[in-house]
Rosetta silent file (secondary structure, phi, psi, omega in degrees, C-alpha in Angstrom):
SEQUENCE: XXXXXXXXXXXXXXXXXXXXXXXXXXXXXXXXXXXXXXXXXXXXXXXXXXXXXXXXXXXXXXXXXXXXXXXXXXXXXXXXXXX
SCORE:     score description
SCORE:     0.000 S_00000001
   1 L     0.000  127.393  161.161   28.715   15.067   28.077 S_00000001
   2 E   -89.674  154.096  168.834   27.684   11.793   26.301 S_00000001
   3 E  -111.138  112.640  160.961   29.433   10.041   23.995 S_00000001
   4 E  -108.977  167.897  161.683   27.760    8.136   21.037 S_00000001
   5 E  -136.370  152.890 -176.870   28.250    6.054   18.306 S_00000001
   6 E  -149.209  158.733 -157.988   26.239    4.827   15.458 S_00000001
   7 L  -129.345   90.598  160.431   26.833    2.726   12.194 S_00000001
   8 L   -51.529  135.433  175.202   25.053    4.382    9.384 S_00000001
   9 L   -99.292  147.196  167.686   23.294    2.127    6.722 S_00000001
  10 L    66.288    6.268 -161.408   23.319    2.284    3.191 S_00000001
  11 L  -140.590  160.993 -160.627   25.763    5.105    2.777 S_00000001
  12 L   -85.735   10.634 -176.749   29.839    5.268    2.223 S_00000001
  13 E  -110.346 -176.278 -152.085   30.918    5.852    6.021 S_00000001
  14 E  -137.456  -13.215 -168.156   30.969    3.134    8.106 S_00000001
  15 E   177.697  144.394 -170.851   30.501    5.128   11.767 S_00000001
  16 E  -118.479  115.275  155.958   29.202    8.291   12.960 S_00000001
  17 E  -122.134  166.484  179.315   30.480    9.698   16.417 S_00000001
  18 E   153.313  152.212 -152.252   30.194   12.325   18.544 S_00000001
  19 E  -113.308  147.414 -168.912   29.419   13.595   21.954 S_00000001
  20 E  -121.379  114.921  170.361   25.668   15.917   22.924 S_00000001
  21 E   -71.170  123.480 -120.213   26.008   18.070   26.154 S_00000001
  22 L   -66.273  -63.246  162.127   23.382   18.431   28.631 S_00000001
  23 L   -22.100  -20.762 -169.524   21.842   21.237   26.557 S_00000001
  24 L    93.049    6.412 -179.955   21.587   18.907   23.338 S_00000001
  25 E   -76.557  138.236  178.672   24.871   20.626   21.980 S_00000001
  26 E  -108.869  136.202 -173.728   26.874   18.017   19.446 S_00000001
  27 E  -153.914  130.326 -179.045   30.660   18.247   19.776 S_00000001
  28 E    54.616   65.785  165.902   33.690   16.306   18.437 S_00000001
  29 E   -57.488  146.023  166.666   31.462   14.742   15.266 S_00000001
  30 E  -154.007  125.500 -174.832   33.422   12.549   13.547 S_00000001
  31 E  -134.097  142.762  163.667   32.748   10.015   10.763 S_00000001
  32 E   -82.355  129.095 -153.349   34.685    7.171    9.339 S_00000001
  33 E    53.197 -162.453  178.954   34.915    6.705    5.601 S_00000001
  34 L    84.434 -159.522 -145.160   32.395    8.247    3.552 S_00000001
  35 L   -96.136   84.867 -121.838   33.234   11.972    1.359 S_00000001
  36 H  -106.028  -17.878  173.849   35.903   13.051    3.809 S_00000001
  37 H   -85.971  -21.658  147.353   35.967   16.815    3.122 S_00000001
  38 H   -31.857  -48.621 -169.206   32.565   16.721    3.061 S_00000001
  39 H   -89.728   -2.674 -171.362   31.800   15.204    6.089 S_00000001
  40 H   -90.026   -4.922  173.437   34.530   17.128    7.945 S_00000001
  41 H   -71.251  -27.698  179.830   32.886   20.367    6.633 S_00000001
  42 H   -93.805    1.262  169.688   29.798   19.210    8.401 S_00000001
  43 H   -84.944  -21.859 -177.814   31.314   18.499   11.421 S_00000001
  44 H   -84.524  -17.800 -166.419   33.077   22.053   11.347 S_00000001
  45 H  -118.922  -34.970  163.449   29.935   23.688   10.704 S_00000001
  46 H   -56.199  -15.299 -148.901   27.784   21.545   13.211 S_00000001
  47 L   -59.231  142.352  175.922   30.284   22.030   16.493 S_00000001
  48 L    71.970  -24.546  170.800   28.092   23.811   19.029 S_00000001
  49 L   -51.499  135.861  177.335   25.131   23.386   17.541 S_00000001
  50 E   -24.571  138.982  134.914   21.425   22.355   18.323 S_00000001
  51 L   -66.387  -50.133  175.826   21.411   18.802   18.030 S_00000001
  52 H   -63.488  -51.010 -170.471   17.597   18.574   17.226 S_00000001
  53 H   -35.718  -59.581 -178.700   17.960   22.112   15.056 S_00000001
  54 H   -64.966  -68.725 -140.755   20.746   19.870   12.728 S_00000001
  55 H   -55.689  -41.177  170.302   18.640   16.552   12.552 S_00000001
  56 H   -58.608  -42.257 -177.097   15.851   18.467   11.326 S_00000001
  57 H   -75.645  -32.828 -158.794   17.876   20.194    8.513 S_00000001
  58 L   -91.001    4.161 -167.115   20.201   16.939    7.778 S_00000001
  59 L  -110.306  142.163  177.348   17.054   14.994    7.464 S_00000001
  60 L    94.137    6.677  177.614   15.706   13.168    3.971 S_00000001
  61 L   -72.963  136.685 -170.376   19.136   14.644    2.415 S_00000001
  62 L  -116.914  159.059  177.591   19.785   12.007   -0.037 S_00000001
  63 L  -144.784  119.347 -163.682   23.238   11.171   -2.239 S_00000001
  64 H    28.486 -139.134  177.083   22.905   10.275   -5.285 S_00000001
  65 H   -75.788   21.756  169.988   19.931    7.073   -5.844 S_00000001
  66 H   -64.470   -5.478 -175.910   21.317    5.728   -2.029 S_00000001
  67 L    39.338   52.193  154.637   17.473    7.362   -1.132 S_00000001
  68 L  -164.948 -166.529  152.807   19.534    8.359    2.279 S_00000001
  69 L  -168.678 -174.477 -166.208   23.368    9.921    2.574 S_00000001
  70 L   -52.951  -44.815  156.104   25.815   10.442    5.509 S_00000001
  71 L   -57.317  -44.980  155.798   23.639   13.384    6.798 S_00000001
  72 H   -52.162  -35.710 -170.936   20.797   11.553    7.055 S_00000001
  73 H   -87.754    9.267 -178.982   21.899    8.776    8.534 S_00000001
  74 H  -100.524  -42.698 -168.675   23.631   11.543   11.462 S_00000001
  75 H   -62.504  -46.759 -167.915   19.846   13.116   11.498 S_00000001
  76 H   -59.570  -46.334 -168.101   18.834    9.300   12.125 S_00000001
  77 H   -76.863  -37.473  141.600   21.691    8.858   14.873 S_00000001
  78 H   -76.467    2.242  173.437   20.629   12.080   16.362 S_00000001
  79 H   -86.586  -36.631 -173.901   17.119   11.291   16.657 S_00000001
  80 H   -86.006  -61.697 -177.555   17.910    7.965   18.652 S_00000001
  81 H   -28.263  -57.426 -174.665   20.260    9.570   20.494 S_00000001
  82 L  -105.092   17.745  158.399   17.773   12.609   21.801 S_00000001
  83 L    90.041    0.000    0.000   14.721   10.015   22.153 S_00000001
């Protein structure tokens, strides 16, 4: 299991973590600041999940005129992450 972390731009959280399992599975997401039942719903609904599968769905989601939002910048963090 890896552990990462990443610092999201332009959006209300401040840090994205969470660890991807030799398979690419993402486990114990977690992000500081930003919409917090929001983001903990996507962490509850990501747990086991494809990492590439989510980046792809999470990616170009925008919040409000930020032309990015917390899920994007996790699609961005998983993208780096998996190369």
């Amino acid at each position: 299991m890896n552990h990462y972390t990443y610092r999201p731009k332009g959006v209300c959280s401040s840090r994205i973590e969470y660890d991807l399992d030799d398979q690419g599975k993402i486990y114990d997401l977690k992000f500081t600041g930003g919409c917090n039942g929001n983001l903990k719903a996507i962490a509850r609904l990501l747990e086991g999940k494809d990492a590439r599968e989510a980046a792809e769905i999470l990616q170009g989601n925008v919040c409000g005129m930020k032309g990015t939002s917390c899920a994007d910048q996790l699609s961005k963090a998983i993208f780096e992450a998996l190369g």
